[in-house]
C-alpha positions in Angstrom: 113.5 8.3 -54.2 114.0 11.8 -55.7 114.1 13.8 -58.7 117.7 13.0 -60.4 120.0 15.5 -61.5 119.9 16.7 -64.9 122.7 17.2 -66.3 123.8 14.0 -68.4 127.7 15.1 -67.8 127.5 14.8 -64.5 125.5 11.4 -64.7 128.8 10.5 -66.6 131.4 12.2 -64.4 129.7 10.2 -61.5 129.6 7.1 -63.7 133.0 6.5 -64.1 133.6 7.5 -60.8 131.9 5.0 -59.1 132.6 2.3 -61.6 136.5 3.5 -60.5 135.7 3.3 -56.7 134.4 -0.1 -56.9 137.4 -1.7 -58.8 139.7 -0.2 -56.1 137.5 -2.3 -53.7 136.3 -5.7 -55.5 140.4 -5.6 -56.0 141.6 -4.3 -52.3 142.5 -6.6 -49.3 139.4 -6.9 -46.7 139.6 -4.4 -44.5 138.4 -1.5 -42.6 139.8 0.9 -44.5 139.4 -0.5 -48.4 136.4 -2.9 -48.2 133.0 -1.7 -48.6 130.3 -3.6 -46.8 127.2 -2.6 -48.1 124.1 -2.3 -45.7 122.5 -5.2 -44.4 119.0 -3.6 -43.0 118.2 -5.3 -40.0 114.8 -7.2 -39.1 112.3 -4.7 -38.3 110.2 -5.8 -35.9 107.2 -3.3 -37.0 106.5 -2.0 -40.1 108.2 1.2 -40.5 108.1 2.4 -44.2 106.6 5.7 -43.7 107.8 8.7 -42.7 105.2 9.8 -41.1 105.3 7.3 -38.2 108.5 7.3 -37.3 109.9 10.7 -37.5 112.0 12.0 -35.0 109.9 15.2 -33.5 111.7 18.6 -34.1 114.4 16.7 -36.0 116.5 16.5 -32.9 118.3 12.9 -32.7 119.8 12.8 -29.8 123.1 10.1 -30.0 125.5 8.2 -27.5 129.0 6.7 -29.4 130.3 3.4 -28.4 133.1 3.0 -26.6 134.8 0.4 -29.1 134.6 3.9 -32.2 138.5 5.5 -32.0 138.2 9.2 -31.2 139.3 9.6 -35.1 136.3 7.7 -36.3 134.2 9.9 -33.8 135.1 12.6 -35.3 134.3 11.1 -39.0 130.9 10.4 -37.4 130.6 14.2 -36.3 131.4 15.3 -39.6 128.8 13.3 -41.6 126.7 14.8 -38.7 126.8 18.1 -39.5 126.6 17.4 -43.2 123.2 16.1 -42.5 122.6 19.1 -40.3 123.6 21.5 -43.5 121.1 19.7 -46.0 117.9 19.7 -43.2 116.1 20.9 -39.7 118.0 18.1 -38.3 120.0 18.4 -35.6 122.3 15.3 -34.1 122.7 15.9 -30.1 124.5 14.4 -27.8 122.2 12.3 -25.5 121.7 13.4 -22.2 118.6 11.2 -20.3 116.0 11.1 -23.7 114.9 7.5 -24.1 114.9 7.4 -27.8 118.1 8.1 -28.9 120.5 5.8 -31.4 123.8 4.5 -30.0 126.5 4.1 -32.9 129.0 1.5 -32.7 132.5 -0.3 -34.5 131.1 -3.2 -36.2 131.6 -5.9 -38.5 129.5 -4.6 -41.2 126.9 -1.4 -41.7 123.4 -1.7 -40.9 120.6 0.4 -39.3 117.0 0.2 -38.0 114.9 2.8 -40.3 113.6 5.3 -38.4 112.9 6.3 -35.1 111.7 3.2 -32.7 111.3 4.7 -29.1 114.2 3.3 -27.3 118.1 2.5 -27.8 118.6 1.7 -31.6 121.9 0.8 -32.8 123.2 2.4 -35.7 126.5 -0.3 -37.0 129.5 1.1 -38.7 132.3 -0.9 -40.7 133.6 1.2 -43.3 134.7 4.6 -41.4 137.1 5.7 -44.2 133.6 6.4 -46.5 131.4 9.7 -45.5 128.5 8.8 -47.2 128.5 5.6 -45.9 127.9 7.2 -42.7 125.8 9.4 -44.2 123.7 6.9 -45.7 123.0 4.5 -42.4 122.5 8.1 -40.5 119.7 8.6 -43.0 118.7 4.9 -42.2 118.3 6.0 -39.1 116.0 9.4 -40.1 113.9 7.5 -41.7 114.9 6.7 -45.2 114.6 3.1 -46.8 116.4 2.1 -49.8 115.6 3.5 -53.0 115.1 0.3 -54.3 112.9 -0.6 -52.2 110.4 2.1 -53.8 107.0 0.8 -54.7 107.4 2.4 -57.8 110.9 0.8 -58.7 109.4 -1.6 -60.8 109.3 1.0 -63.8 113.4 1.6 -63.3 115.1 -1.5 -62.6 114.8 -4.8 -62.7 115.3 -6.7 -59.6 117.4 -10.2 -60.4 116.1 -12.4 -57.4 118.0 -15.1 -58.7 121.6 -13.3 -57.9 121.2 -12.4 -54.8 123.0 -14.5 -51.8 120.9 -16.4 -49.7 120.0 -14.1 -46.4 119.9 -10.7 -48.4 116.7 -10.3 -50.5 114.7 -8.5 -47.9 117.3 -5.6 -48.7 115.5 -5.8 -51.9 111.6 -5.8 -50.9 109.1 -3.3 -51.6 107.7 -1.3 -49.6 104.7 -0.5 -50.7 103.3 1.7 -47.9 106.7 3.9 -48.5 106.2 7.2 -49.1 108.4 8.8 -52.1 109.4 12.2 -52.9 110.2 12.9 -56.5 110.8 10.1 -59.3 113.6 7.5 -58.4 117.2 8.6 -58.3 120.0 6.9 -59.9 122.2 9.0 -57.8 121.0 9.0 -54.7 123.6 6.9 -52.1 120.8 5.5 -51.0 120.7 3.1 -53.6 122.9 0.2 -53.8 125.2 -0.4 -56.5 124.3 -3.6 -59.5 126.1 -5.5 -57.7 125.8 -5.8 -54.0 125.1 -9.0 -52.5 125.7 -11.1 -55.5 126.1 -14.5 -55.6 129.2 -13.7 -57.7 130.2 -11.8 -55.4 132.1 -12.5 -51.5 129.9 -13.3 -48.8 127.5 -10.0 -47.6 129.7 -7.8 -50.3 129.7 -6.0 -53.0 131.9 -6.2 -56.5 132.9 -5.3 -59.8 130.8 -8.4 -61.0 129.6 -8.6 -64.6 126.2 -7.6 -66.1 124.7 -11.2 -65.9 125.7 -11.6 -62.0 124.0 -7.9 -60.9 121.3 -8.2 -58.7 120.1 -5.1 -59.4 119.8 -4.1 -63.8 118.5 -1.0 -65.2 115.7 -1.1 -67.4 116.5 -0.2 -71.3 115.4 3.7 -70.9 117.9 3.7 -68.1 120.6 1.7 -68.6 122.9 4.7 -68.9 122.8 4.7 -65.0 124.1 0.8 -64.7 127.4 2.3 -63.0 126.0 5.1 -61.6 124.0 3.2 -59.3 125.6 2.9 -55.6 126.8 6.3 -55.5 128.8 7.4 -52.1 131.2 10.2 -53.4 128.8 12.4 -52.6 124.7 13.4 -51.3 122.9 13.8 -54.1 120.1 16.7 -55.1 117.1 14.2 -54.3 118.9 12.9 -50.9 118.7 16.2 -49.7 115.3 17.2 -51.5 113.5 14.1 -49.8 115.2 14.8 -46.1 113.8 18.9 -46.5 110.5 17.3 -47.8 110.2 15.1 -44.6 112.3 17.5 -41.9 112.2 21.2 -43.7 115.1 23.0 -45.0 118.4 24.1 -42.6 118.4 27.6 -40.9 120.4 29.6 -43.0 123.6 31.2 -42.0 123.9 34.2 -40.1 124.1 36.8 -42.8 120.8 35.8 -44.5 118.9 37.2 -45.8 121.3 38.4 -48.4 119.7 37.3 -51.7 120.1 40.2 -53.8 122.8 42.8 -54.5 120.5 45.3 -52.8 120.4 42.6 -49.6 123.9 42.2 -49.6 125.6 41.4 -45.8 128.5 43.1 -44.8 131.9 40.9 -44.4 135.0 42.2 -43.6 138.0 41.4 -44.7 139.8 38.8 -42.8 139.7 34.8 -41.7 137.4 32.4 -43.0 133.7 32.6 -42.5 131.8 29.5 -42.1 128.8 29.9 -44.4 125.8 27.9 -45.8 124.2 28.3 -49.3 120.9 27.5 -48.3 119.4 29.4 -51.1 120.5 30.1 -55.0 122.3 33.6 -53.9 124.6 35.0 -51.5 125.8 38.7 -51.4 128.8 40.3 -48.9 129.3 43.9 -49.3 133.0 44.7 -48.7 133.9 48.6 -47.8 138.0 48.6 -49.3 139.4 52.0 -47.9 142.6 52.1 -50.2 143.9 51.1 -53.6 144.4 47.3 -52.9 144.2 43.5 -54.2 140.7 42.6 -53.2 140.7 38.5 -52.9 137.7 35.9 -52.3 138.4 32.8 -51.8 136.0 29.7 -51.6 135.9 26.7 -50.6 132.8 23.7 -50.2 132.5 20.0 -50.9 131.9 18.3 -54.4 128.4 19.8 -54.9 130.3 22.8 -55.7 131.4 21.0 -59.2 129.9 22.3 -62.0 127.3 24.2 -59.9 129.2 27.0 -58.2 129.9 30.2 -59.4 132.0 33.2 -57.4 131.9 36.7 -59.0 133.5 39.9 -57.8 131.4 43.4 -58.6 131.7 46.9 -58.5 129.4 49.2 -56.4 127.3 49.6 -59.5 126.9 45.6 -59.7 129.0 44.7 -63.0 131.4 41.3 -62.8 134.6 42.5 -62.7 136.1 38.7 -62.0 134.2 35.4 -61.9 136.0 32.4 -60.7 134.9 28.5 -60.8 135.7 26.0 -57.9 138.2 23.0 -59.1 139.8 20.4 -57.3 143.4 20.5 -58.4 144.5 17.8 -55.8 141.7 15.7 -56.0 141.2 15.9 -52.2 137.5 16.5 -52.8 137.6 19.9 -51.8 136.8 22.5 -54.6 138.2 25.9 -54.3 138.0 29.0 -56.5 139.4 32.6 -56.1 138.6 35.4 -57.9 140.9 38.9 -57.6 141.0 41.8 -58.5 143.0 45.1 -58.0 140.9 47.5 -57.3 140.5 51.5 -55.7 138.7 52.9 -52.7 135.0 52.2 -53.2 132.6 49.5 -52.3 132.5 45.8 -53.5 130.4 42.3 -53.8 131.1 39.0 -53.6 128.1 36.7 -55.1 128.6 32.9 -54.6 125.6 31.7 -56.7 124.5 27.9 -57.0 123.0 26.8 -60.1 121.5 23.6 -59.0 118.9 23.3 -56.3 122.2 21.5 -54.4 124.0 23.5 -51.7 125.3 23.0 -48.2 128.0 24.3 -46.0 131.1 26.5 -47.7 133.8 29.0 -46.0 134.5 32.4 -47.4 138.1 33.9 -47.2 138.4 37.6 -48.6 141.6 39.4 -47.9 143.0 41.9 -47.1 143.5 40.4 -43.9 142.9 44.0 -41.9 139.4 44.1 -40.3 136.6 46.6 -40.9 137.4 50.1 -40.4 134.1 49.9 -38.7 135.7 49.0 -35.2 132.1 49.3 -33.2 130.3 47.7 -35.8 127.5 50.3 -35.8 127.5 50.3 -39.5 128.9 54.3 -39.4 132.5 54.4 -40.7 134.6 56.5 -41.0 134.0 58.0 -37.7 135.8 59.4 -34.6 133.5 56.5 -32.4 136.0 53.5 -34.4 139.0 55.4 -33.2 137.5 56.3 -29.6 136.5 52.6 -29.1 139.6 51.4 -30.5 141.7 52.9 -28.0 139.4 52.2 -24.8 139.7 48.5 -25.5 142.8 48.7 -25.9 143.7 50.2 -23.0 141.6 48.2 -21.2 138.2 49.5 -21.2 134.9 49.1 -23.1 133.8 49.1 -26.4 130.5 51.3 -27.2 128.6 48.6 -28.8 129.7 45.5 -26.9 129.5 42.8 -27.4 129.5 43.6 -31.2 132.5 45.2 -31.7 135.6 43.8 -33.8 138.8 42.4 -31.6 141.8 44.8 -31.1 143.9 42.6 -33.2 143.2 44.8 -36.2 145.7 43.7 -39.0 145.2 39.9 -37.7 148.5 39.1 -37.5 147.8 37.1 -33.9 150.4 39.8 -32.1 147.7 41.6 -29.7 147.7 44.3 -28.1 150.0 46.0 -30.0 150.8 49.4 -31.5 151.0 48.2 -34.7 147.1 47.4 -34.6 146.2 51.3 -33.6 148.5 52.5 -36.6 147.0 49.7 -38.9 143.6 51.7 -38.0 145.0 55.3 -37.8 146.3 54.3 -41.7 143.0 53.0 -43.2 141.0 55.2 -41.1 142.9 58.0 -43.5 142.3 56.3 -46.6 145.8 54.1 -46.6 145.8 50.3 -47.1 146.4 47.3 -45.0 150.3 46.2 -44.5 
């Protein structure tokens, strides 16, 4: 449907990915957990292919969840949720008394009308363990058909009609009043893998099957992407370009706009920040009152590979430490940290993408003391900090409520305590944070 990512190593990386994830499953037991169903569209009952028709207004799609999903695949379904939310002006609500709303359930297999249809639509789960299976019947439910059902698809694969079971080749049809953003995208989970509903393969399934049993072929140009195809590790660039093109981008976080160096937000030293990079840039300005190890640590999904990078700079804006996110584990959460020992001064963090691909990261920077700027009028250090300090503390207000830091200064969860006021007393006078 959309413009594919570029660079040929990740098309590999991805590759052999996928071509891993699917002999775990044509070799696993059938079951919830290991067997991967792929989507069986239902019939729709009105034709559908556009965006246009059957958007849902404002993005708002409001939901109801079945009481046969467990409370742990709820929460699976929340988390693909707000995912989605990241990527576009979409927002997934809880349905109050709207009449078009979809209601997901536990199912035997995965399947969802496309669009929005005006009543109760029923959005069918099997494989909970898999978030971009979610994701991709969620998207169903947007407004997104297949990508190979593209009218266009004709000039990227070849479709082998004679492979697929009986009962499954209108997964397959054109659409040819679709509309499409970008050229068609090998990556895009969207798309099903060479092999799904082959005769050579189980009943409604998808396997490891050989070239001469796929259903679905690349054309010669292409054929690099054979295993690529039937990506769910993760969304790719054109997924999200085509739901901004359709829905417009996600409100950024709350510190944007901070761009630029010059732009840069404040953040304070402390717990974790939940962020988004909805944009190429993002600069924190960090005030350190003392000689102290300065630390940034961040942490976002596998878009982050190969596309991230987190820099540390002085007050004059060079890179003193840069630092690239990994996944040591292989728990698909990449993390990088990047420190420095550093003096009294001011500093910037710069998380910088370097593909149009973002989404939703945290931000740790320690150490774990909060601003010096108790009252958080952006004047530090002043007598106000220390006045405000102490009238919370002993009960009263704070100057610039409600926008003033919590007493528990040195975040050590003990609050209140004496140990906070000296914590302030100390940095306030140029010491560091215990």
């Amino acid at each position: 449907m959309i413009a594919m990512n570029s660079k040929v190593i990740l098309a590999f990386v991805l590759a052999a990915a996928a071509s891993t994830l699917r002999a775990q499953v044509s070799s696993a037991p059938i079951e919830h957990e290991d067997h991967i169903e792929p989507c069986n569209l239902p019939f729709q009952f009105e034709d559908r292919s556009t965006w246009a028709a059957n958007l849902w207004p404002s993005g708002i799609v409001p939901y109801t969840v079945n009481a046969n999903v467990t409370s742990g695949n709820a929460a699976l379904l929340r988390a693909a949720m707000d995912e989605l939310e990241s990527y576009a002006n979409i927002q997934f609500v809880p349905r109050t008394n709207q009449s078009a709303y979809i209601m997901v359930q536990n199912s035997t297999g995965n399947n969802s009308s496309v669009g929005r249809t005006g009543g109760q639509q029923t959005v069918n789960l099997f494989n909970w363990t898999y978030n971009y299976i979610i994701c991709h019947e969620l998207m169903h439910a947007l407004g997104v058909w297949h990508e190979q059902q593209r009218p266009d698809r004709g000039s990227y694969v070849t479709i082998n009609t004679g492979n697929i079971q009986a009962g499954y080749s209108g997964n397959f049809s054109i659409r040819n009043t679709a509309t499409t953003v970008g050229p068609f995208d090998f990556e895009s989970i969207m798309l099903y893998d060479g092999c799904a509903f082959s005769n050579c393969c189980g009943a409604g399934s998808s396997c490891g099957c050989a070239l001469s049993c796929s259903t679905m072929q690349c054309l010669p140009a292409y054929a690099q992407y054979q295993n690529t195809m039937g990506n769910r590790l993760y969304i790719s660039e054109g997924d999200k370009a085509g739901l901004v093109a359709r829905y417009g981008a996600p409100p950024d976080d709350q510190y944007e706009n901070n761009d630029t160096q010059a732009t840069a937000s404040n953040l304070w030293a402390g717990p974790s920040e939940n962020l988004i990079l909805g944009d190429d840039d993002d600069w924190f300005r960090v005030p350190v009152s003392a000689t102290t190890t300065l630390s940034a640590t961040y942490s976002g999904a596998s878009w982050s590979y190969l596309n991230v990078v987190l820099t540390l700079h002085n007050a004059s804006g060079a890179v003193i430490q840069t630092a690239y996110p990994s996944d040591s584990d292989f728990d698909g959460n990449y993390t990088a940290t990047a420190t420095r020992v550093v003096a009294a001064g001011t500093y910037y963090i710069h998380v910088h993408r370097g593909a149009t691909l973002g989404g939703p990261y945290t931000l740790t920077v320690s150490p774990n003391c909060d601003s010096i700027d108790f009252n958080n009028d952006g004047l530090y250090p002043d007598t106000a900090d220390i006045d405000d300090m102490l009238s919370v503390f002993s009960g009263g207000s704070c100057s610039n409520a409600p926008n003033c830091h919590d007493i528990d200064f040195n975040n050590d969860g003990l609050y209140p305590d004496t140990a906070d006021i000296d914590q302030l007393l100390l940095a306030f006078s140029g010491g560091g944070c215990l």
